[in-house]
N, C-alpha and C positions, 0 to 999 in steps of 0.2 A: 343639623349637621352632627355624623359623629363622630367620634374619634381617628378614626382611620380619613375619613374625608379631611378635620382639620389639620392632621400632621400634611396630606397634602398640600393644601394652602400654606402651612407653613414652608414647605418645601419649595412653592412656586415664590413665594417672596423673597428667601434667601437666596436664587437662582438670581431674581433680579436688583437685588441690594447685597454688595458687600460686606459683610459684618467689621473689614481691615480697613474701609474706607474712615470716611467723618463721621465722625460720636454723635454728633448732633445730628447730620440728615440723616442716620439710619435709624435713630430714636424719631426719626420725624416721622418716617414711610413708616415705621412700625406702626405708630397710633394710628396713623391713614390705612393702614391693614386690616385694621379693628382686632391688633393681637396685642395692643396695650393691657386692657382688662376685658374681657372677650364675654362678659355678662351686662356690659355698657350697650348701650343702643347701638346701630351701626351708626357710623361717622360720627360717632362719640368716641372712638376708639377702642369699639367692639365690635360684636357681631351677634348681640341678642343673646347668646348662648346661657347655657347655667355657669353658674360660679363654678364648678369644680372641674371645667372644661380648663379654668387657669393652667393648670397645675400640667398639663398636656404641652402647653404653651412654653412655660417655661423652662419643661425636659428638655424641649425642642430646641430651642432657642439659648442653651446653657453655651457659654463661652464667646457668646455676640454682647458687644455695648450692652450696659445696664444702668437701670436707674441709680441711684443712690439714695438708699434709705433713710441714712442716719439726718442726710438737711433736707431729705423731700417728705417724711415720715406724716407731717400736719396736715400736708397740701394732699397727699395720696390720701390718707387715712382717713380725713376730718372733712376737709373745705371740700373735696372732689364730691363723697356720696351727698353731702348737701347740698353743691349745687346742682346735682343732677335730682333731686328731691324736689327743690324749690324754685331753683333758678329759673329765669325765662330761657325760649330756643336761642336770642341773641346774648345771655350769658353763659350757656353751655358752649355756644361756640369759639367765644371771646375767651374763655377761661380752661376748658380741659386741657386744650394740646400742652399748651406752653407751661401748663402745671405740672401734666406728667414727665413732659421730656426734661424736665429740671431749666428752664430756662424762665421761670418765674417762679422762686420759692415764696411758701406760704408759713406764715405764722397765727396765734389764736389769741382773744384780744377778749376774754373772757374773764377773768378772775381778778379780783381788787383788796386791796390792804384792808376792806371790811367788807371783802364778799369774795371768801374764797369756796369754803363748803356748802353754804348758802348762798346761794350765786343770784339766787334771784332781788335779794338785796342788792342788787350793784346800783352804783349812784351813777355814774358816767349819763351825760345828758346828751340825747338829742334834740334839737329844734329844729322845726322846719323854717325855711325862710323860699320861699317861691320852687322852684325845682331842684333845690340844695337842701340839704340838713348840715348843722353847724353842732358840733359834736367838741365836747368838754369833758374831762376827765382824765384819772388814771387806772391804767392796768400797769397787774403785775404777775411775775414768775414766765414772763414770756418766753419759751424755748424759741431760738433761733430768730429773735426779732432783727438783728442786726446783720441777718442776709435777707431777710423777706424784703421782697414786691410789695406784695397783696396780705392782707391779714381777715379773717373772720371774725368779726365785731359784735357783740351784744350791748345794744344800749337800755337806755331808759329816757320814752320819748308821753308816756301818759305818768306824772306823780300822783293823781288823784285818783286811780285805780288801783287797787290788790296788787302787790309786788311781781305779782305771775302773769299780771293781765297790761301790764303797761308798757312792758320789750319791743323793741323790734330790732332786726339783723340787718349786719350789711356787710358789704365786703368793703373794706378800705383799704384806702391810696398810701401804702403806709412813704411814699416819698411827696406827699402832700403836706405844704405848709404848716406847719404848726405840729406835727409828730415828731417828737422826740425821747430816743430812745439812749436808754443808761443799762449798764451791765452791772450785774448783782453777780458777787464773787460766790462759788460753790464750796462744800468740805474740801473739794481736790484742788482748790487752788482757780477752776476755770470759772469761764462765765457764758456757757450757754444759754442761758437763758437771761433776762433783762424785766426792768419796771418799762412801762411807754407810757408818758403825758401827750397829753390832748389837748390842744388849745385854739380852740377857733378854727376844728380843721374841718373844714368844707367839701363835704360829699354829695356827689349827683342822687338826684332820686332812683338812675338805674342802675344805681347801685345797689338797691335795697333787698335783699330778700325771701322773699314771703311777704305777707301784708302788713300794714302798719296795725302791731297792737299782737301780733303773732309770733314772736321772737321767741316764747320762751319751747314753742311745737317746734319752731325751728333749732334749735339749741339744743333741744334733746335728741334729734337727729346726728347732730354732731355729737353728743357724748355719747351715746350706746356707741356709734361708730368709733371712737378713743377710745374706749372702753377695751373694745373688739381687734383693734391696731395693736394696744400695747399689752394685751393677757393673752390674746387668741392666734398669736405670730404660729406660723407651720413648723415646719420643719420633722427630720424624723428621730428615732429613737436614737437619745445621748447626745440632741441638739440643745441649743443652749447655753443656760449657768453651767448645766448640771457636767456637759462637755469640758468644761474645763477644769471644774473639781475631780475629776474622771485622767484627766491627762497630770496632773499633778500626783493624783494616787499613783500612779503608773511610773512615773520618774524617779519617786522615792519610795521606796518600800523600803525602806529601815525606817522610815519615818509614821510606820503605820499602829495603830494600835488598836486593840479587839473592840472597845468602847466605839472610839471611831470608825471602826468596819460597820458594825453592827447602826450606828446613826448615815449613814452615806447608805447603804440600803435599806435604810426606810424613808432616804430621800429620792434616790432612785425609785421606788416605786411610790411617791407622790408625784414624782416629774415626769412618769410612763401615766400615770391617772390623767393629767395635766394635759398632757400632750395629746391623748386619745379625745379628751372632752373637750379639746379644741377643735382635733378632728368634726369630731358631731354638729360642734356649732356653725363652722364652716359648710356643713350641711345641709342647718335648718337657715344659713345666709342665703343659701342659694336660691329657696323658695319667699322670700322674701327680704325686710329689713330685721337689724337687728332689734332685737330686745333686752329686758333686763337682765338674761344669762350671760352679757357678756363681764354685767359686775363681778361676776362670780368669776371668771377668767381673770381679769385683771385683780381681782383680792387674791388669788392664788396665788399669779405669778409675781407681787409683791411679797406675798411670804415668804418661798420658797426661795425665791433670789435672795431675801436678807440670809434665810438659814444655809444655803446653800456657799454662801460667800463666806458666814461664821463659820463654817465647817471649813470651809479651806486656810482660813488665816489660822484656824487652831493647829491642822495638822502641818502646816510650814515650818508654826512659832517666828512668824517675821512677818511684816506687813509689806517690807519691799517696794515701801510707795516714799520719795524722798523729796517730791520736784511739787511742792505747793506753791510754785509762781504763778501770779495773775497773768492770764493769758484768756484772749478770747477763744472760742473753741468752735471750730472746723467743721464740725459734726457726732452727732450722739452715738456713741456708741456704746450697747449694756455689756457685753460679751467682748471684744477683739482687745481688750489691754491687759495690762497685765495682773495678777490677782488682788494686790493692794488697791488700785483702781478701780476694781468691780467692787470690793467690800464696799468703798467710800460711796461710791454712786450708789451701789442699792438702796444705800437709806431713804433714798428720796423716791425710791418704787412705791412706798405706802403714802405718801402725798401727791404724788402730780397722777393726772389723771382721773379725780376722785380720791379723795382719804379713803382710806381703809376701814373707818369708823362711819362715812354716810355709806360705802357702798354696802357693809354689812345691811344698814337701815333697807337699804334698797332690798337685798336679796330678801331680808326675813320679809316685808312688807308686799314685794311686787313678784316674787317666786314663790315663796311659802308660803304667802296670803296669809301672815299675822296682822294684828292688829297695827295700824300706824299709830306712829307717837303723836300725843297732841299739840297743836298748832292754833294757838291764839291768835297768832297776827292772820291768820291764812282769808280772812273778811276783811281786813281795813286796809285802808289807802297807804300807798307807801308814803307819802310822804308825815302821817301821823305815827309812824314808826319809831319807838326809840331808836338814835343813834348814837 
């Protein structure tokens, strides 16, 4: 199908769905279109296409109902490409629709109080007990666990094998017995994201997936794909941080200085490199999964976003941020507030998603093909592990 044939399809669908009617069934008929992500299988809520056929779609389709990025971000980005990876046909079908149309948010059940950059140290236990598994533990730094349905889960179900070799995934029921979720307050006052304990909580075996003892092949699916959600975002030139240090310059010009000209464009052309070598990898996605170049996306756009925000609070001289009330928070958002509010949140651009410190590890080691750092534990049983 090319271009021109799919804008007709899209054409013939908006003829017979409303775009003014209900948010919800016309987000429904869309993924039944297969113009949700239109690189998805058909009746997955595509049509087989390349990935770059997206982008045709949503020209198309600009000013009809839309997803919501900031609380579907995990479930689009993370949980969607692995369960279409992994999952069985009867959890692709149980799982896409209602994840894209926002009628089941997702959250990640990954990271723990001693296994955060090191992941495969996580202690969370799984056992099996007959066609259940009975799952113990805590996670933490969970974005948006206190909307989520569904969470994507990495346990640890073998201690007597190698830390990498004893995983397995699964999606959990996060309004299952025994899940309870607490909210951890941010520099800005909010609490998107949360700790969640685990206690005795009881998950189907079809729930699980990939195979038992395979969690960690599964789990890297999910991170190059984070990786790729949170550094490799589209958009066109002067989208972004870099947009709105751009619309401040422009407001105040008595407020400009030659030093500051001169650092604002040589950030500007870091955020035109950024943006184009997002382009590319968007790409090399289309011809398959992603790889370790998305590290390299996501270490970018943590930088640039921290520098890109110091560059605005210097040339203000006011942070303009005053409202540090505990409150839970609605939805993530890097870019749409106000300038005080992007400085604070950027900090947290070089921790969530991978540090900034393993991803470098990543780039030199799995891009540049240096030497890896040595790993003592990487032969013995997790459980003989110092903890």
């Amino acid at each position: 199908m090319d271009e021109a044939r799919l804008k007709e399809r899209v054409a013939a669908f908006l003829s017979e769905n409303d775009p003014a009617g209900d948010r919800l069934e016309f987000l429904r008929a869309r993924f039944d279109a297969g113009l949700a992500w239109v690189w998805f299988p058909e009746g997955l809520g595509g049509l087989g296409l390349s990935r770059d056929m997206q982008a045709v779609v949503e020209r198309e389709l600009a000013g009809t109902p839309q997803i919501d990025g900031g609380v579907q971000g995990i479930g689009l980005g993370m949980a969607a490409p692995t369960i279409l990876a992994f999952g069985t046909d009867e959890q692709r079908r149980r799982f896409l629709r209602p994840l894209w149309t926002g009628e089941e948010i997702w959250c990640q059940l990954f990271s723990e109080p001693g296994a955060g950059s090191d992941l495969a140290t996580l202690a969370t236990r799984a056992v099996r007990d007959g066609d259940e598994w009975v799952v113990d533990g805590q996670k933490v730094w969970t974005s948006g666990a206190h909307h989520a349905r569904w969470a994507i889960l990495v346990t640890r179900t073998d201690p007597d094998v190698p830390k990498h070799r004893g995983l397995t995934y699964f999606v959990c029921d996060m309004h299952a017995p025994g899940v309870d979720v607490r909210p951890l307050r941010q520099i800005t006052g909010e609490a998107e994201f949360n700790e969640v304990f685990l206690t005795g909580v009881r998950l189907g075996d079809d729930l699980r997936l990939g195979a038992v003892g395979d969690g960690w092949r599964v789990a890297q699916t999910t991170l190059m794909n984070e990786r790729v959600a949170i550094g490799g975002g589209g958009g066109g030139r002067g989208a972004g941080m870099v947009g709105g240090v751009l619309r401040s310059w422009r407001e105040h010009p008595e407020l400009r200085t030659h030093d500051l000209h001169q650092r604002l464009l040589s950030l500007w052309v870091e955020a035109e490199v950024t943006r184009l070598s997002g382009a590319r990898l968007r790409e090399q996605l289309a011809a398959g999964q992603p790889g370790p170049e998305g590290s390299g996306m996501k270490l970018s756009f943590a930088r640039l976003n921290q520098a890109l925000t110091g560059l605005e609070m210097e040339f203000l001289r006011d942070l303009g941020y005053d409202d540090y009330a505990f409150r839970r928070s609605e939805s993530i958002d890097f870019y749409g507030r106000g300038p005080g509010y992007r400085y604070l949140r950027a900090k947290g651009n070089s921790i969530e998603g991978g540090t900034s410190e393993i991803l470098r590890n990543i780039i030199s080691e799995r891009v540049l093909g240096l030497p890896s750092e040595p790993r003592i534990d990487k032969d013995v049983p997790w459980k003989d592990l110092p903890r």
